[in-house]
MMTF fields as JSON, N, C-alpha, C and O atoms, coordinates in Angstrom:
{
  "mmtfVersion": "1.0.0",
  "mmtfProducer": "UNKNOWN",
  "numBonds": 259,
  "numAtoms": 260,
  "numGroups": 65,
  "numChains": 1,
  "numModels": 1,
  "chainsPerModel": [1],
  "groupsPerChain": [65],
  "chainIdList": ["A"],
  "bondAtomList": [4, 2, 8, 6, 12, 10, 16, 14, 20, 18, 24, 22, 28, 26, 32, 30, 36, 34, 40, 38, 44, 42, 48, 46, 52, 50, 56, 54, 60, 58, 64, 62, 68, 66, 72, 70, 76, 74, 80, 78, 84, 82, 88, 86, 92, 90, 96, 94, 100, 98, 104, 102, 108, 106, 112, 110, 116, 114, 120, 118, 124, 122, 128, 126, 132, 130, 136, 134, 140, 138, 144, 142, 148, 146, 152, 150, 156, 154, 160, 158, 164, 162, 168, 166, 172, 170, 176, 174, 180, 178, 184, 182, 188, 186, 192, 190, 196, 194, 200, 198, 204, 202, 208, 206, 212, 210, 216, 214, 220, 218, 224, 222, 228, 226, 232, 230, 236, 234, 240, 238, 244, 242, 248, 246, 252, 250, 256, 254],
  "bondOrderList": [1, 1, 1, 1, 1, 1, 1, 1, 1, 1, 1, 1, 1, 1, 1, 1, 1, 1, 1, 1, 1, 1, 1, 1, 1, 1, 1, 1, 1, 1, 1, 1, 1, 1, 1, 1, 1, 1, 1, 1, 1, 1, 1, 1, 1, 1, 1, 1, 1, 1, 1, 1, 1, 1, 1, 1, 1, 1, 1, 1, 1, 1, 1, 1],
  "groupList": [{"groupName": "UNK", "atomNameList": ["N", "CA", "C", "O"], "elementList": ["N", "C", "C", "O"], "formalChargeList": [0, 0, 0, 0], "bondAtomList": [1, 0, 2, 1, 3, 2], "bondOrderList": [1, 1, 2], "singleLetterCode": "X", "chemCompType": "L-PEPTIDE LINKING"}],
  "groupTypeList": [0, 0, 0, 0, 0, 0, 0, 0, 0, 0, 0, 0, 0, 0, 0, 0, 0, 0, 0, 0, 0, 0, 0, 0, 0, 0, 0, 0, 0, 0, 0, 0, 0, 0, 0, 0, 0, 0, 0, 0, 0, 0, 0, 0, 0, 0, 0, 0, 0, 0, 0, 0, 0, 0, 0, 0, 0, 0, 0, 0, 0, 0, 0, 0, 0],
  "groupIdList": [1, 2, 3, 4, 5, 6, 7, 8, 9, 10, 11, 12, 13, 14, 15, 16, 17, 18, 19, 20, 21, 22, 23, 24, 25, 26, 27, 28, 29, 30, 31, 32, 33, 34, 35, 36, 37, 38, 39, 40, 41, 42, 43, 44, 45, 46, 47, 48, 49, 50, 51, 52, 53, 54, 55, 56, 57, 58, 59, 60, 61, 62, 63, 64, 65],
  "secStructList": [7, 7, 2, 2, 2, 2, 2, 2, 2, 2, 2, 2, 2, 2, 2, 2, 2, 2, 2, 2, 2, 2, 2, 2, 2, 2, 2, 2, 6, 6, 1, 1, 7, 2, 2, 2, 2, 2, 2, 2, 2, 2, 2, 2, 7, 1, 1, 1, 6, 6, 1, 1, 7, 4, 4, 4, 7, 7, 7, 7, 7, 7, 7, 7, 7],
  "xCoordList": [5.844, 5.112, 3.94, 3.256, 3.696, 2.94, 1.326, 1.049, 0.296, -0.9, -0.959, -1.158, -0.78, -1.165, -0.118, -0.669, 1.175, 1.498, 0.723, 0.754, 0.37, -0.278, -1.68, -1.795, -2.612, -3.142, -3.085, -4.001, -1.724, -1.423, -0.998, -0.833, -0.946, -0.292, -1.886, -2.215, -2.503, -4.36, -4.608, -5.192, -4.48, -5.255, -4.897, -5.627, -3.463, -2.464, -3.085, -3.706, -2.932, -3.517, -4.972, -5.188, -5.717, -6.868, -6.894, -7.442, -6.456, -6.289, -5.451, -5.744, -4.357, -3.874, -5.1, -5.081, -6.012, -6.917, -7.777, -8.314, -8.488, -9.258, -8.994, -9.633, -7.76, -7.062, -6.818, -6.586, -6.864, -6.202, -7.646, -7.755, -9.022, -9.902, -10.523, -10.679, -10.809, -10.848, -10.19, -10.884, -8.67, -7.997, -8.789, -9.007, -9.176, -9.447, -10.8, -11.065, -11.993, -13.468, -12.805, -12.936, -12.176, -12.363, -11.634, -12.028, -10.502, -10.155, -11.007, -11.165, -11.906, -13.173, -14.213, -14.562, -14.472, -15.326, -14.676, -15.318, -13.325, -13.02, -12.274, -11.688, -12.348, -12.067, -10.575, -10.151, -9.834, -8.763, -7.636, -8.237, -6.601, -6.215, -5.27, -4.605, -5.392, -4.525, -2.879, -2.175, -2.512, -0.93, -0.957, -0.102, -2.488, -1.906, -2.287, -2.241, -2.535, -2.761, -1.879, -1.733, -0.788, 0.513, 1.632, 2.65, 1.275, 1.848, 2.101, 3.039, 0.757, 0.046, 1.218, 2.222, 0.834, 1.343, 2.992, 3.596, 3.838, 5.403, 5.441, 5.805, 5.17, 5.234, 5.024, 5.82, 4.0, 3.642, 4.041, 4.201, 4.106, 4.622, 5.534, 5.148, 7.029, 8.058, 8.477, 9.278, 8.145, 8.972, 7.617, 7.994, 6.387, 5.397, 5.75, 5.314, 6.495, 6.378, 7.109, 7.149, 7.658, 7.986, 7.013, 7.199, 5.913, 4.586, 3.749, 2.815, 3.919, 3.267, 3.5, 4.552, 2.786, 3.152, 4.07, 3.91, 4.829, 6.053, 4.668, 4.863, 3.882, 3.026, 2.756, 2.578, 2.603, 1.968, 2.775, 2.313, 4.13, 5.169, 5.883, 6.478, 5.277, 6.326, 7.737, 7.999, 8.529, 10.58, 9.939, 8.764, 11.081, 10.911, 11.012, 10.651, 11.495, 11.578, 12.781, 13.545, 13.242, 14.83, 15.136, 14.347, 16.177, 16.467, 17.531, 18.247, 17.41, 18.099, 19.38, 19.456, 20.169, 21.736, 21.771, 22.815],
  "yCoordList": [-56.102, -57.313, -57.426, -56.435, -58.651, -58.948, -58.737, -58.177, -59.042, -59.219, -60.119, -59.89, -61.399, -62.649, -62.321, -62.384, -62.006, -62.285, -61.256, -61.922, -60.557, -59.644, -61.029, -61.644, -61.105, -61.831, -63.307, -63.881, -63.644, -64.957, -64.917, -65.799, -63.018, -62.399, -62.026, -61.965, -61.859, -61.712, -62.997, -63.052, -63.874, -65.42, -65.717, -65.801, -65.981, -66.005, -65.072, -65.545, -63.855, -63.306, -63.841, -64.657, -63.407, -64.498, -65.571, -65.633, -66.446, -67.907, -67.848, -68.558, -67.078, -66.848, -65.918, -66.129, -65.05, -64.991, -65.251, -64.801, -65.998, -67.284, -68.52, -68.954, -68.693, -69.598, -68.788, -69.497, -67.889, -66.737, -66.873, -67.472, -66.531, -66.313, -67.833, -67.973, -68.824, -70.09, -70.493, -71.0, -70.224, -70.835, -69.77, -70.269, -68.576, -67.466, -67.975, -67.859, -68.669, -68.655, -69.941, -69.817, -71.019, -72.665, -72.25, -73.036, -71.068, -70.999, -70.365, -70.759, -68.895, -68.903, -70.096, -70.294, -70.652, -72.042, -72.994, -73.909, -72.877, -73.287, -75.031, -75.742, -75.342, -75.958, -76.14, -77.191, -75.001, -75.264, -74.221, -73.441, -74.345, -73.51, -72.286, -72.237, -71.417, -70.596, -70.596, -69.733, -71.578, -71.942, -72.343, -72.142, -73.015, -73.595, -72.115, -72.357, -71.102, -70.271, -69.809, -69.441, -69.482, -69.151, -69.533, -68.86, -71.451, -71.782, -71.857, -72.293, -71.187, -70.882, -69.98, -70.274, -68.731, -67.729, -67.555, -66.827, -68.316, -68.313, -69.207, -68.533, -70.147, -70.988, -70.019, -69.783, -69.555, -69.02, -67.264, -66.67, -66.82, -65.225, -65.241, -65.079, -65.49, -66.008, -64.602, -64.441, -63.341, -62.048, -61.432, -60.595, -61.669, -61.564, -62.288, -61.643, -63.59, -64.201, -63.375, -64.04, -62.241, -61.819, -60.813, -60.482, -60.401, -59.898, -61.014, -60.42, -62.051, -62.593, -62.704, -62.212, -63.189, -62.906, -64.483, -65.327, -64.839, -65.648, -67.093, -68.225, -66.815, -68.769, -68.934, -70.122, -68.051, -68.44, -68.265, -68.077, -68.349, -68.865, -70.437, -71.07, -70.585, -71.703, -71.396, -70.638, -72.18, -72.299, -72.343, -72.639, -71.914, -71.712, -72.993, -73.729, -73.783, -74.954, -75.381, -74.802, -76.318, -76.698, -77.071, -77.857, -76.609, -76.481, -77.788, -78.0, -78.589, -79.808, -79.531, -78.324, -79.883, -79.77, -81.039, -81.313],
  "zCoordList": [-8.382, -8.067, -9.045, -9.304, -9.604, -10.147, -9.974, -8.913, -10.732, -10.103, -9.26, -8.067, -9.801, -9.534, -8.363, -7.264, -8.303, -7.237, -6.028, -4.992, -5.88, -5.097, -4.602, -3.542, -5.992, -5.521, -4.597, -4.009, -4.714, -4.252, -2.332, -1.489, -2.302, -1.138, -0.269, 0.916, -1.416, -0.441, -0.181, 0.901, -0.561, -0.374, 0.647, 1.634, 0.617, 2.135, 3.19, 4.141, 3.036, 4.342, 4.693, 5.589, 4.063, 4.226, 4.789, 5.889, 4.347, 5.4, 6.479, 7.441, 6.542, 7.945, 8.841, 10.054, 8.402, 9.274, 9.374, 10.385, 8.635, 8.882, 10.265, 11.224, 9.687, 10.701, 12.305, 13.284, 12.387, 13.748, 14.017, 15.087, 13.431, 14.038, 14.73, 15.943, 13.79, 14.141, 15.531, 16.412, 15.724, 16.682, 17.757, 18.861, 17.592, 18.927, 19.277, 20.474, 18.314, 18.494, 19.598, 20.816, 19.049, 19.557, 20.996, 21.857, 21.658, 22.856, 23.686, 24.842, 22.987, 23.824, 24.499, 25.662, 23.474, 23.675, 24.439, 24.955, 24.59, 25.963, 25.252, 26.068, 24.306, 23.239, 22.758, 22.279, 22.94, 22.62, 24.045, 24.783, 24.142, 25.297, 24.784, 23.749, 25.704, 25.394, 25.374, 24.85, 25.955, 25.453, 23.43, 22.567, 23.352, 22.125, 21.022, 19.816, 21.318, 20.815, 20.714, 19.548, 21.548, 21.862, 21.274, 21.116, 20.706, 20.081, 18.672, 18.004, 18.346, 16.81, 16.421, 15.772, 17.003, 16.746, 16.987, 16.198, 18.234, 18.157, 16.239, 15.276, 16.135, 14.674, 13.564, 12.656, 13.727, 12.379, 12.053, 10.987, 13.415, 13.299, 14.485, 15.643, 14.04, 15.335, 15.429, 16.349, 14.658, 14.923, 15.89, 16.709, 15.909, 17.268, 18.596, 19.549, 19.02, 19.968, 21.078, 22.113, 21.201, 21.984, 22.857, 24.028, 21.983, 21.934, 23.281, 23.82, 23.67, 24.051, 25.706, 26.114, 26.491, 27.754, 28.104, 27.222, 29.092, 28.696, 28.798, 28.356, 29.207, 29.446, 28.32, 28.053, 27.258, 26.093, 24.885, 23.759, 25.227, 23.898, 24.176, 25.048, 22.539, 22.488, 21.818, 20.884, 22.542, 21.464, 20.401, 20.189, 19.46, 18.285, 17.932, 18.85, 16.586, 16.105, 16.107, 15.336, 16.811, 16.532, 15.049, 14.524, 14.309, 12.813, 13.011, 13.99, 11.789, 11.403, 11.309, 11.08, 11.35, 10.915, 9.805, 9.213]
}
């Protein structure tokens, strides 16, 4: 793997936890709910959603045919 690609693999993580912390501050604050947190995470890390307790997964995405 490249530099740049390494680097292109830190940026990404970075903004995915940027984004994880954001969605966790705004459900403390009461701001956003914990289903949609649930739903963050089935979308964006679908090999975690089983990790989750069943109120707080969403279906995965129905795929187009």
């Amino acid at each position: 793997m490249s530099l740049q690609e390494l680097q292109d693999k830190v940026d990404g993580l970075e903004c995915d936890l940027a984004s994880a912390v954001d969605l966790m501050t705004r459900v403390a604050r009461g701001e956003q709910t914990v289903h949609a947190m649930g739903e963050w995470i089935s979308l964006n890390y679908p090999k975690y959603r089983e990790r989750l307790p069943e109120h707080m997964r969403a279906l995965p995405p129905k795929r187009e045919r």
